[in-house]
KOLROLO-285778 format. One record per residue: residue number from 1; x, y, z of N, C-alpha, C, O, CB in turn. Coordinates in steps of 0.1 Angstrom, whole numbers, plus 5000, padded with zeros to 4 digits. Glycine has a CB too. Layout:
<vodos>
     k     nx     ny     nz    cax    cay    caz     cx     cy     cz     ox     oy     oz    cbx    cby    cbz
   NUM      X      Y      Z      X      Y      Z      X      Y      Z      X      Y      Z      X      Y      Z
...
</vodos>
This chain:
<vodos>
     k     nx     ny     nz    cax    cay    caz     cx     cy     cz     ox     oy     oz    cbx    cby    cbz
     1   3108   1954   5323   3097   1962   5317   3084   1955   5316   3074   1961   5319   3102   1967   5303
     2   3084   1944   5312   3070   1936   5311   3064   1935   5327   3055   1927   5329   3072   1919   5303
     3   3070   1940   5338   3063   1936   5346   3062   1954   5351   3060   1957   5363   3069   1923   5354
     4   3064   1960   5345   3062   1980   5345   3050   1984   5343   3048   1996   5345   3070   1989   5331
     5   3037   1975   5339   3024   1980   5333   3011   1982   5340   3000   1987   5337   3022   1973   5325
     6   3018   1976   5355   3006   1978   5363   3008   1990   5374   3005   1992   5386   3004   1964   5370
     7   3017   1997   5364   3023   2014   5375   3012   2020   5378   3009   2026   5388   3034   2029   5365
     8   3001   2019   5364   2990   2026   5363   2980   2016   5358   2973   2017   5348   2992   2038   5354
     9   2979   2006   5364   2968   1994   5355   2955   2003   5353   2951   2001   5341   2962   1976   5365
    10   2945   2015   5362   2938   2020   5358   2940   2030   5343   2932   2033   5335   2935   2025   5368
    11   2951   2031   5345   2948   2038   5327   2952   2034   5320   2951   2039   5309   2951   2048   5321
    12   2959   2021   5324   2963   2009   5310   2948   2004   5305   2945   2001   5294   2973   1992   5318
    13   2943   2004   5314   2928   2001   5311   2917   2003   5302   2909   1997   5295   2923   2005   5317
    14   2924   2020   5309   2911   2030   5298   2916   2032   5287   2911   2027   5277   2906   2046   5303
    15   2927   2038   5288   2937   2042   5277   2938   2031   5262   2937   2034   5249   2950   2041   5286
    16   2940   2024   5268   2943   2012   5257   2936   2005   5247   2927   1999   5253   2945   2003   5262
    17   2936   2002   5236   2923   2000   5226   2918   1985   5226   2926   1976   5230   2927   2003   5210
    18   2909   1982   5224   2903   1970   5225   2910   1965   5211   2918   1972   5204   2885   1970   5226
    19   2905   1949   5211   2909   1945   5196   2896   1942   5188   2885   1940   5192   2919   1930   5195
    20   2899   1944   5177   2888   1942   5166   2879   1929   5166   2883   1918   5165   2894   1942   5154
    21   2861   1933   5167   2858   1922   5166   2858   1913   5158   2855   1902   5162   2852   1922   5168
    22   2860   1915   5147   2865   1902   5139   2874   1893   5141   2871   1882   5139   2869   1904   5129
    23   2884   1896   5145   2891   1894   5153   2889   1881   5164   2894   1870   5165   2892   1905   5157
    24   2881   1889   5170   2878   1873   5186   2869   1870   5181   2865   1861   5189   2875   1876   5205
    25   2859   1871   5171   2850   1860   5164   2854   1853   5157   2852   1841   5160   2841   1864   5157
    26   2861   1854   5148   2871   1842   5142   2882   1838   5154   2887   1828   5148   2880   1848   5128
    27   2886   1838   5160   2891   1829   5170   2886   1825   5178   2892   1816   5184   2898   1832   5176
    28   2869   1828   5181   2858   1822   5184   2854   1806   5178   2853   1794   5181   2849   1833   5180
    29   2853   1812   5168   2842   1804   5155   2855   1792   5153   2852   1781   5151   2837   1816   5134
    30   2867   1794   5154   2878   1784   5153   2881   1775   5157   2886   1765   5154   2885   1787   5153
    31   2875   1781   5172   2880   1769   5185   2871   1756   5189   2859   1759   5190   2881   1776   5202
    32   2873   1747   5190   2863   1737   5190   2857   1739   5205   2850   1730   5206   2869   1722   5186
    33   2858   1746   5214   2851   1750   5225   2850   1765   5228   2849   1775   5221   2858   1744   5235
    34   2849   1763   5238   2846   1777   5248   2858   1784   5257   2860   1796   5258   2834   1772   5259
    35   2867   1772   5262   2876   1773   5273   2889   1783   5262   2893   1780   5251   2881   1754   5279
    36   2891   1795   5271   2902   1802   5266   2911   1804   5281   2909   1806   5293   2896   1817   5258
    37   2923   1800   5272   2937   1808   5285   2944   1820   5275   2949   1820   5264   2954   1792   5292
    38   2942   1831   5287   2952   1846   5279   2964   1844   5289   2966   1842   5301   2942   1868   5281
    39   2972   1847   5277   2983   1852   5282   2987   1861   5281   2984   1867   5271   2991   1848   5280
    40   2995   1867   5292   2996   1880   5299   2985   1890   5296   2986   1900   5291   3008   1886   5295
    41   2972   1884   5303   2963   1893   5301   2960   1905   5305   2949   1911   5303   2956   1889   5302
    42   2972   1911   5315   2969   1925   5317   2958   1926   5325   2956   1919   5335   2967   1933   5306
    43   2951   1937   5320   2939   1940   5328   2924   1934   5323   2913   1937   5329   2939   1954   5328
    44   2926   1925   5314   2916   1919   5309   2908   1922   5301   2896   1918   5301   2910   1916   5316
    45   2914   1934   5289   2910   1939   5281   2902   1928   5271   2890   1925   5270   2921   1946   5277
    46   2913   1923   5263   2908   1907   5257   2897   1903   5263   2886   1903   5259   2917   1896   5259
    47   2902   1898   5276   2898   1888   5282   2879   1891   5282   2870   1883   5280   2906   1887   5298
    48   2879   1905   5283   2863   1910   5286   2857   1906   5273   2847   1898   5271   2860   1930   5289
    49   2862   1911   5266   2860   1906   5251   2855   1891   5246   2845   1887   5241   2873   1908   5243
    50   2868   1884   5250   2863   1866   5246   2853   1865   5256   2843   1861   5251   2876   1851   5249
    51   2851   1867   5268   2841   1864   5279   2825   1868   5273   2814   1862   5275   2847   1873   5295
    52   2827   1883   5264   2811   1887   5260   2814   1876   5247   2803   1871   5244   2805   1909   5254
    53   2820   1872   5243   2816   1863   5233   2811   1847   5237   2808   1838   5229   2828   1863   5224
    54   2810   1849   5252   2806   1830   5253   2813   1821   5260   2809   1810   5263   2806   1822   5240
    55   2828   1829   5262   2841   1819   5268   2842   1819   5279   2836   1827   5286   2854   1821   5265
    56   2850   1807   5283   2852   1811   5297   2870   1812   5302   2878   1803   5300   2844   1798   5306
    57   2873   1820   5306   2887   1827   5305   2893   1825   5314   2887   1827   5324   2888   1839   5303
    58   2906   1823   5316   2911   1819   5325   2930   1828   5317   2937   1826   5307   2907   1800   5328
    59   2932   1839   5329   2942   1848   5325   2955   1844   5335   2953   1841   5347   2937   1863   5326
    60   2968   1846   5329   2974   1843   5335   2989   1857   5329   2995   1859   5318   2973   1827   5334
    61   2990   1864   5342   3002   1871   5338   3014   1876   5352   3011   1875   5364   2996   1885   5329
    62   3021   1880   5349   3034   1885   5356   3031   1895   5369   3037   1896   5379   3044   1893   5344
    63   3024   1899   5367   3020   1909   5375   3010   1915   5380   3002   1922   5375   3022   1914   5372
    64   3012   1910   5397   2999   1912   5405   2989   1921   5404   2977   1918   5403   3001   1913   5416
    65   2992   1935   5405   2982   1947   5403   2974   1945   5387   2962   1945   5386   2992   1964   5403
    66   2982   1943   5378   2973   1941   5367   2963   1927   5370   2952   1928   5365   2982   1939   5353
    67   2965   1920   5374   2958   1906   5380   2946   1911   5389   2935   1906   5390   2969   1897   5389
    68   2952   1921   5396   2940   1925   5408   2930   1931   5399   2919   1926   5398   2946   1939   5420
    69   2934   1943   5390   2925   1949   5382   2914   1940   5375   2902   1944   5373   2932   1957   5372
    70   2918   1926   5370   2911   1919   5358   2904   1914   5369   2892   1911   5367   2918   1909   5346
    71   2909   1914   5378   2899   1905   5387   2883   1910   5392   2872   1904   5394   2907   1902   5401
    72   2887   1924   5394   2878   1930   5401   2867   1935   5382   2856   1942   5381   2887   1946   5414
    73   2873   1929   5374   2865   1932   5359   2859   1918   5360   2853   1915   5350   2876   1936   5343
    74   2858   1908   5371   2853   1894   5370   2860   1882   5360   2854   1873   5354   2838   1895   5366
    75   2872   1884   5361   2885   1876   5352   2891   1867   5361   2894   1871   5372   2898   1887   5345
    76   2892   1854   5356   2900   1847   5370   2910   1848   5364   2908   1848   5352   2898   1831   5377
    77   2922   1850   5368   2941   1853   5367   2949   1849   5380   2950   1854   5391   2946   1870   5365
    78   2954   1837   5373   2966   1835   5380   2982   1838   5378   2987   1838   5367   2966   1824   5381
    79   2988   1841   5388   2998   1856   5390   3010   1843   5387   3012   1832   5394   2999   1870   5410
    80   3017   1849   5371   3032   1839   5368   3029   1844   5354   3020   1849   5348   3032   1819   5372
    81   3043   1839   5352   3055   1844   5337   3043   1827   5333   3040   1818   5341   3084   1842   5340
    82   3041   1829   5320   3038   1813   5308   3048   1802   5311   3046   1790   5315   3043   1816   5289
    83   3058   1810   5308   3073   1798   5314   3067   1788   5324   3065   1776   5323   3088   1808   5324
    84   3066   1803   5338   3066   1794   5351   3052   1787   5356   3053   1781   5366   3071   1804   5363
    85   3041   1789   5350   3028   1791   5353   3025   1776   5350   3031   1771   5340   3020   1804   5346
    86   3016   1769   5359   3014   1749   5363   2999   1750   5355   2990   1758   5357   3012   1740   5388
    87   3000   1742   5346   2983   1742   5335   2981   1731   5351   2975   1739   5358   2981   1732   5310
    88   2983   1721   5357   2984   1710   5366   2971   1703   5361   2960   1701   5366   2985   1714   5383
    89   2976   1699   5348   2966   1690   5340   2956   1698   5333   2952   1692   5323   2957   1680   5349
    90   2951   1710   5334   2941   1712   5324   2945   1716   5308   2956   1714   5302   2933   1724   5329
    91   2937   1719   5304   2938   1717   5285   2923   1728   5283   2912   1726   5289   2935   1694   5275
    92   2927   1740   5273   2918   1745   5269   2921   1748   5251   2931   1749   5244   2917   1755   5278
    93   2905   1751   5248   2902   1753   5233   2912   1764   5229   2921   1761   5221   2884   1758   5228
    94   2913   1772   5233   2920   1783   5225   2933   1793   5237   2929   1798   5248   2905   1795   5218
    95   2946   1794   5231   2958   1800   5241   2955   1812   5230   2956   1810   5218   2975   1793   5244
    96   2952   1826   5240   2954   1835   5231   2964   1844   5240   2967   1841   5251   2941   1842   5225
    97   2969   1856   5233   2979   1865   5238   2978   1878   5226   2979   1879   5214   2996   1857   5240
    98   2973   1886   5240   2973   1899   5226   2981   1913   5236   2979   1920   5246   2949   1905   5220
    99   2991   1910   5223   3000   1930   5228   3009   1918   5239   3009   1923   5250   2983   1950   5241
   100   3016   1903   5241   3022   1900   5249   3030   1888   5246   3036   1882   5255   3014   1901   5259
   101   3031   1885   5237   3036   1875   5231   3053   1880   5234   3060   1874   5243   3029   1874   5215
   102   3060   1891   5225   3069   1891   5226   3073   1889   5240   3085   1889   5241   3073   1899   5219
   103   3068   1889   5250   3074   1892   5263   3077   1872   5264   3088   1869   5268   3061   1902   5277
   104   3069   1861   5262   3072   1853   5258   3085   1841   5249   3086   1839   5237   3066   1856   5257
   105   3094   1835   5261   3101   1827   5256   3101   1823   5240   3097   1811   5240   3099   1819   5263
   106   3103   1824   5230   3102   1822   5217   3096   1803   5215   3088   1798   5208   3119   1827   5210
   107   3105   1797   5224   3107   1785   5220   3099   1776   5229   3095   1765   5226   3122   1784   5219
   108   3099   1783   5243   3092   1777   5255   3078   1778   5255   3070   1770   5260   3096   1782   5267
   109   3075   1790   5247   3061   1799   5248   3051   1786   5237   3046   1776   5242   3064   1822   5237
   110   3051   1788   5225   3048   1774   5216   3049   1761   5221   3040   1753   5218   3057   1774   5205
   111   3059   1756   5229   3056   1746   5229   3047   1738   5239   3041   1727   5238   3065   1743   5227
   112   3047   1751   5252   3036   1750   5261   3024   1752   5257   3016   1747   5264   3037   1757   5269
   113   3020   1759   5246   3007   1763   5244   3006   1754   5237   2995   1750   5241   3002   1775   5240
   114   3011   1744   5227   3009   1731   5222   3007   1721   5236   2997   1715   5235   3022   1727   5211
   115   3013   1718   5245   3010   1710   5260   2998   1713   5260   2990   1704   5257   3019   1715   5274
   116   2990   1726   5266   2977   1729   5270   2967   1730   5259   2957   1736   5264   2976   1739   5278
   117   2967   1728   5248   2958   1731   5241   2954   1716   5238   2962   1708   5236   2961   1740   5231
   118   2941   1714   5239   2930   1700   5231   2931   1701   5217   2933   1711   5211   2911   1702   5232
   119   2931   1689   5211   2928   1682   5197   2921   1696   5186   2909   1700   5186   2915   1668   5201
   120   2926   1698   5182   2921   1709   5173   2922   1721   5179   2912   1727   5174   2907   1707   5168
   121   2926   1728   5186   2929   1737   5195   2933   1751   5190   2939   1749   5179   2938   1731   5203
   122   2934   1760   5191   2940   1773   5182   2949   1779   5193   2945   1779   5205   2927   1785   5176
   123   2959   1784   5190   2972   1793   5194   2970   1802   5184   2972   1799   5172   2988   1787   5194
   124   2964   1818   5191   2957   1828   5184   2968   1837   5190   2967   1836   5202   2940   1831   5188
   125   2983   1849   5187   2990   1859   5189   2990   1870   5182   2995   1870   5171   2998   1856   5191
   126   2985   1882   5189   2979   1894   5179   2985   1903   5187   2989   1901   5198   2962   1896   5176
   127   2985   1915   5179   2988   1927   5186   2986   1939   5175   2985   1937   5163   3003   1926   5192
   128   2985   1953   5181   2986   1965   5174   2994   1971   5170   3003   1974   5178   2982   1972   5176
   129   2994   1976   5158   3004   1982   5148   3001   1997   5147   2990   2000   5142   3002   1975   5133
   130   3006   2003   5149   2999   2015   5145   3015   2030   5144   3025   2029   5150   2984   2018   5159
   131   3011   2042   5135   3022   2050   5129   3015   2063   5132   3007   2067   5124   3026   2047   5113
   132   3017   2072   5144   3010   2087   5144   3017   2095   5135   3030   2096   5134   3008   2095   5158
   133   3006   2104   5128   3013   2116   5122   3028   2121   5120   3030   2125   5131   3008   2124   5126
   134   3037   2123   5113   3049   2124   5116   3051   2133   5124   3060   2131   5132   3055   2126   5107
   135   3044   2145   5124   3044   2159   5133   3048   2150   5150   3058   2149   5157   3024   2171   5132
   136   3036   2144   5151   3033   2137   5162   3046   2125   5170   3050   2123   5182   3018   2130   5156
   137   3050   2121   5159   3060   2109   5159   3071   2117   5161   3077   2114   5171   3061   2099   5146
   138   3076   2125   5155   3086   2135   5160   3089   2144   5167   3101   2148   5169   3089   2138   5156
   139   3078   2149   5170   3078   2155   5181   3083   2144   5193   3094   2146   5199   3063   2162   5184
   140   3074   2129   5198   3079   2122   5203   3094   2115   5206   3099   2109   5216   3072   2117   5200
   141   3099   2118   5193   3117   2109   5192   3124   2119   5196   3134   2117   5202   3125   2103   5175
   142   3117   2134   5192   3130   2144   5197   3132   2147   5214   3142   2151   5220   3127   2162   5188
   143   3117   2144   5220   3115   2144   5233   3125   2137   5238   3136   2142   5241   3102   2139   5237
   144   3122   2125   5238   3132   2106   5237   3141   2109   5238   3147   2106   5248   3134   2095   5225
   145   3148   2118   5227   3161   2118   5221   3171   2129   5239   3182   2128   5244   3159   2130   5201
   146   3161   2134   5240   3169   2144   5248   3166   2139   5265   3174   2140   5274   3162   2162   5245
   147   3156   2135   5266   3150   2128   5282   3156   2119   5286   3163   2116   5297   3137   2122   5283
   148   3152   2110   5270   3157   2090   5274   3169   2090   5266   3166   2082   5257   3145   2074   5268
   149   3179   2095   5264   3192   2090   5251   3195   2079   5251   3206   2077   5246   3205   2097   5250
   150   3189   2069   5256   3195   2053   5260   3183   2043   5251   3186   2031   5248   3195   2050   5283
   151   3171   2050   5249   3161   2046   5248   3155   2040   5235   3152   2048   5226   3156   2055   5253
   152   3153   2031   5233   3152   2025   5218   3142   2036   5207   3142   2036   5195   3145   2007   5219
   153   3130   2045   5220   3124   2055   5208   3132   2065   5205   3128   2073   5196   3111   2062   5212
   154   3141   2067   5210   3152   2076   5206   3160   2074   5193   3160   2083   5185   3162   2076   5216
   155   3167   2060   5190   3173   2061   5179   3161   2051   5169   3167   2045   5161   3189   2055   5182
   156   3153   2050   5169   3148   2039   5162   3139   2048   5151   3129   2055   5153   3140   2027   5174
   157   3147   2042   5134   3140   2051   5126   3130   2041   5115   3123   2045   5106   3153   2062   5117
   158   3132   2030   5118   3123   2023   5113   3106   2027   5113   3102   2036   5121   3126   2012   5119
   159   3099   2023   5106   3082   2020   5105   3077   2011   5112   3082   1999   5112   3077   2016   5091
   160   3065   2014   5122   3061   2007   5130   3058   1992   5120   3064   1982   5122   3048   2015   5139
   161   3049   1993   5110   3050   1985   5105   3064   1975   5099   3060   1964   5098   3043   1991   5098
   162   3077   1975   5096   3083   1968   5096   3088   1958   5107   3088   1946   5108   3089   1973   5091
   163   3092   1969   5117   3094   1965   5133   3082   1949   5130   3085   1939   5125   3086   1983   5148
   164   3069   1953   5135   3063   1944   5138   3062   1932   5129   3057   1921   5133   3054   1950   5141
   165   3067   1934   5112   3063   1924   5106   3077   1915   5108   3075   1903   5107   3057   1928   5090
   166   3089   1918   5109   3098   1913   5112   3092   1907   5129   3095   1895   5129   3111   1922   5110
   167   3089   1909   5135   3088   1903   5150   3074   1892   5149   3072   1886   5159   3085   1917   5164
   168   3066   1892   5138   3053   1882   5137   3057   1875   5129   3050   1865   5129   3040   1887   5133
   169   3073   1875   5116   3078   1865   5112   3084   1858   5119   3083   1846   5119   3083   1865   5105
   170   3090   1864   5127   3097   1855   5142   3088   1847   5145   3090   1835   5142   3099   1864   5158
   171   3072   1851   5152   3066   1843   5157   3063   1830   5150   3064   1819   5156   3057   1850   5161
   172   3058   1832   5135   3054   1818   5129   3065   1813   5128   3065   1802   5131   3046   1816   5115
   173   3076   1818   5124   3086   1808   5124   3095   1797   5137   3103   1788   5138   3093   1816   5118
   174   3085   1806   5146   3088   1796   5163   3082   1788   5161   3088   1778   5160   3085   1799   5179
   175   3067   1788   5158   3056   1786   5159   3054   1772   5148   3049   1761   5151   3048   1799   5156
   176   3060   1775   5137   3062   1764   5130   3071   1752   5131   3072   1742   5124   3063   1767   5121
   177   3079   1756   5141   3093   1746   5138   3088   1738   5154   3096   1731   5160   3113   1758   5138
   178   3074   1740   5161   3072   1736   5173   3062   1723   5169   3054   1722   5160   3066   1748   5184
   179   3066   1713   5179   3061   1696   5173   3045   1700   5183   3046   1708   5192   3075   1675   5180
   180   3033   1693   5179   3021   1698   5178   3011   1700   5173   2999   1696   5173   3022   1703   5180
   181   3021   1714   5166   3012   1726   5161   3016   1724   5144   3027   1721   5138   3016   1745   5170
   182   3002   1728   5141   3004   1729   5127   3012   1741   5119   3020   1748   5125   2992   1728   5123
   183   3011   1744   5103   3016   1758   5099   3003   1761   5104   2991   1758   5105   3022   1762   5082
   184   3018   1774   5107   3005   1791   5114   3000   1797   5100   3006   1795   5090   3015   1809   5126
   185   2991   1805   5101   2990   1813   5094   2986   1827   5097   2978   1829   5106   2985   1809   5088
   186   2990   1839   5089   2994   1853   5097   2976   1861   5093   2971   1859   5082   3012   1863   5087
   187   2970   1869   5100   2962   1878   5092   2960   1890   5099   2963   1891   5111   2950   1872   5089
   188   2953   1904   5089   2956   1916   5094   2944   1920   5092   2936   1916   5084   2967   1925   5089
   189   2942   1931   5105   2927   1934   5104   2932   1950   5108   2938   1955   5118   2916   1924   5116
   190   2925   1957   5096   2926   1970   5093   2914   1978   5101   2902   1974   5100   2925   1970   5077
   191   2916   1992   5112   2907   2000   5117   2913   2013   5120   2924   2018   5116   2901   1993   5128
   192   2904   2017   5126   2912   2033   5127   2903   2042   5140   2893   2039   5145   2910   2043   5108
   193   2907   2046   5141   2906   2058   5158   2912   2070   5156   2923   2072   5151   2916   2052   5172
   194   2902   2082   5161   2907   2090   5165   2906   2097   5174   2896   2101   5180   2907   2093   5160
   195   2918   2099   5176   2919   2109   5192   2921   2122   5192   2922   2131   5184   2931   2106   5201
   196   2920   2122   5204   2924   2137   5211   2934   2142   5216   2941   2134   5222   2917   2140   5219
   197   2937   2151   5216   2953   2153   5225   2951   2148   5238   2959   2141   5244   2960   2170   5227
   198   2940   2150   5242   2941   2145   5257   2942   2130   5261   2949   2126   5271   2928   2149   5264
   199   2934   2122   5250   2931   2109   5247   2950   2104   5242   2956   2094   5246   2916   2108   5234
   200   2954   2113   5235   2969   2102   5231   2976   2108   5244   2987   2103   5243   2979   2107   5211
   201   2976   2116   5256   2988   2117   5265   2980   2106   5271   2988   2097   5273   2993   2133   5274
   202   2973   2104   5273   2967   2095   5283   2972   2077   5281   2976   2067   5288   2948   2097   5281
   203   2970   2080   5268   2977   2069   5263   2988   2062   5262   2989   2050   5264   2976   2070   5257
   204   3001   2075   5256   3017   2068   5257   3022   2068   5273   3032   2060   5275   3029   2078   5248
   205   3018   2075   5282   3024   2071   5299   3019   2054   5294   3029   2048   5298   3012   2080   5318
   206   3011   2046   5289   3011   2030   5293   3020   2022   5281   3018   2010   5280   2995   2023   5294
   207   3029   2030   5273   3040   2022   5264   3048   2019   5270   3053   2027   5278   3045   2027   5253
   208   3053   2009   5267   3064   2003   5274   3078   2010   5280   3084   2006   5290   3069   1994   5265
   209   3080   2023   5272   3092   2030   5270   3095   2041   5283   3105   2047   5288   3090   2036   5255
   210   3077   2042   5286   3077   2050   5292   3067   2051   5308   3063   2061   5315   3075   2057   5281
   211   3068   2035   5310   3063   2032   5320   3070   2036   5331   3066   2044   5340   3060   2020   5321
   212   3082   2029   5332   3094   2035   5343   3097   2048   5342   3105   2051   5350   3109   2029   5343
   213   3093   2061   5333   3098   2075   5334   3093   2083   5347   3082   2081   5353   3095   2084   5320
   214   3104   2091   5349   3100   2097   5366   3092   2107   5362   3094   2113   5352   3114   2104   5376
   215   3082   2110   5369   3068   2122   5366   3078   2131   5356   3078   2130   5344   3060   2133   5383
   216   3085   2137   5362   3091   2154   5358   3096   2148   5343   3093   2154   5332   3107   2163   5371
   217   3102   2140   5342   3109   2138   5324   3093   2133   5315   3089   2138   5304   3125   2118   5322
   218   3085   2124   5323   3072   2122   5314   3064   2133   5311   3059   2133   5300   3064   2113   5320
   219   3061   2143   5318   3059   2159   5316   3065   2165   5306   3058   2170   5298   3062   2166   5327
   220   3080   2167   5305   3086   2174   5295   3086   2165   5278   3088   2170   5267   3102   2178   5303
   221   3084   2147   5282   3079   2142   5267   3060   2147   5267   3056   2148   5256   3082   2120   5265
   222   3053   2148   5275   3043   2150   5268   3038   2164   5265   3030   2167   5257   3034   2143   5274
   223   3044   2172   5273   3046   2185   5264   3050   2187   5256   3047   2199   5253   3050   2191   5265
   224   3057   2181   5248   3064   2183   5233   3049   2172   5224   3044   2176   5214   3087   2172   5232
   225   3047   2168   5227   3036   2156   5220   3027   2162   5219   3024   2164   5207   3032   2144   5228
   226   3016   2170   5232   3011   2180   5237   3006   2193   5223   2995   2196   5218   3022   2183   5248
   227   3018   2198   5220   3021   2209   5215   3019   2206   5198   3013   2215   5191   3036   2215   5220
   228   3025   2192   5190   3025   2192   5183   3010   2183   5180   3011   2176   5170   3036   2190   5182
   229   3000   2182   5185   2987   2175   5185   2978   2191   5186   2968   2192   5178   2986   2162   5200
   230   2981   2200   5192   2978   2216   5190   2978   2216   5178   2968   2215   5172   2988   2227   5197
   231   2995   2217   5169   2995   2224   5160   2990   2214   5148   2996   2216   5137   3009   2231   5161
   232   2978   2202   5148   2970   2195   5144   2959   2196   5137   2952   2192   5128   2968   2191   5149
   233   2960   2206   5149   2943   2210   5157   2931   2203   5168   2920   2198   5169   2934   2210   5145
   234   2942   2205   5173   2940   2193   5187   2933   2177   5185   2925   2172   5193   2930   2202   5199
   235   2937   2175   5178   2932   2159   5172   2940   2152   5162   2948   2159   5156   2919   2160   5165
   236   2939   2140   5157   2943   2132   5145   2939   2120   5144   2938   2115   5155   2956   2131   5144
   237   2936   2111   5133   2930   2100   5128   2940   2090   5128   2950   2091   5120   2926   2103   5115
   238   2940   2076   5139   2954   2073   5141   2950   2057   5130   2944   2049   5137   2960   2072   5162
   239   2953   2053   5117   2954   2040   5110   2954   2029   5125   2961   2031   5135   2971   2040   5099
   240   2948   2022   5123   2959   2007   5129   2958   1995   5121   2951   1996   5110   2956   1999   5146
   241   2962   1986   5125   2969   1971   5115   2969   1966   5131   2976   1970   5140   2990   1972   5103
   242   2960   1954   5132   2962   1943   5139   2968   1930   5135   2959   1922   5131   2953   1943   5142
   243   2978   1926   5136   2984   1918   5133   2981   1905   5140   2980   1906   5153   2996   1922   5133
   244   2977   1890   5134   2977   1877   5144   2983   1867   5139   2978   1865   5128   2964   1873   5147
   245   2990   1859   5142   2995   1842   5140   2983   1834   5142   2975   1837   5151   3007   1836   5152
   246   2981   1825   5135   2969   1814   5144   2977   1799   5138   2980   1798   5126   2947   1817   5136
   247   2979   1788   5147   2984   1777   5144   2972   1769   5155   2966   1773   5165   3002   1775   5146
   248   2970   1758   5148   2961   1746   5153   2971   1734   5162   2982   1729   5158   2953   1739   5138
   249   2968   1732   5170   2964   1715   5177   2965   1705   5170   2954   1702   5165   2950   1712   5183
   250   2972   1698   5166   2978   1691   5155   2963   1680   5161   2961   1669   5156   2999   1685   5156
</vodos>
């Protein structure tokens, strides 16, 4: 699946939300340089981001088409898993990874980004949180339920929010137990968006769940999605919670 996202890297693109500037200004203002490496940077969403802030970026992810896309956005990316991917001696101010961490070795992921990072260095891992309308959310699981029955949005009744705060204690707790790096510490940055029906179908074709679905089943989930964003009023105000770890360069 992590290597499923460049089915459509053009509307992973558009589709997909930037992160908050507070956000890459304080991971800015943190780093004792300029030099940033993203991990799994996709299409260079981030990456465009740290780059208007002053950096100089250097992306590295799994998959060529998304690699092609950042490139032609003026992103240098070299095509490899973190695991497998040769720093062959360099060291930069700040390893960030946003929306890609979990795809990351727990144990291998930290301790490499402790290898390449300089003396005071920041290991910045963030991602988005976010819970649509129930109408909206269930309309989505009952789709799931009948298309994908195998499919974790099918049975999964949890709150996006728990999901993720259990998977970002994971992270500091890798994160801390790795020689290096100092204690992490977690922070959340609160915003909000609203879309359109047209804007949220455009959107879930680039979730994970539903990257590999064959046209005709992704049609019959976004018609159900579709219908219940109608009965809205063809719109809704979607919360998010950006979630980040940040540990230092011992």
């Amino acid at each position: 699946m992590a290597e499923s996202f460049g089915t459509d890297a053009e509307r992973y693109d558009r589709a997909r939300p930037a992160y908050p500037q507070e956000l890459v200004d304080q991971i800015v203002t943190a780093s004792p340089g300029a030099d940033v490496l993203d991990i799994g940077c996709g299409t260079g969403i981030e990456a465009r981001q740290f780059r208007a802030a002053g950096c100089r970026v250097l992306g590295v992810d799994p998959d060529a088409r998304m690699a092609a896309f950042a490139r032609r956005g003026g992103i240098d990316v070299e095509v490899a898993t973190f695991e497998d991917w040769e720093p062959a001696g360099r060291t930069f101010d700040a390893v960030v990874a946003g929306q890609a961490w979990h795809w990351v070795d727990p144990v291998t992921g930290p301790a490499k980004a402790a290898q390449v990072l300089r003396p005071g260095g920041l290991l910045a891992v963030f991602a988005h949180v976010f819970q649509p309308p129930a109408a909206v959310a269930d309309a989505f699981a009952a789709a799931c339920r009948r298309v994908l029955p195998g499919s974790p949005f099918a049975g999964e009744s949890r709150p996006a929010a728990e999901i993720y705060d259990v998977m970002f204690t994971g992270f500091a707790d890798a994160i801390a137990q790795t020689e290096g790096l100092d204690a992490p510490e977690r922070c959340r940055f609160a915003w909000e968006r609203t879309y359109t029906r047209d804007e949220w179908l455009d959107f879930l074709p680039t979730t994970g769940g539903l990257t590999r679905l064959p046209p005709e089943a992704l049609a019959e989930v976004l018609s159900e999605v579709a219908a219940a964003i109608e009965e809205l009023g063809g719109s809704f105000v979607l919360p998010y919670s950006t979630l980040a770890v940040f540990a230092r360069r011992a």
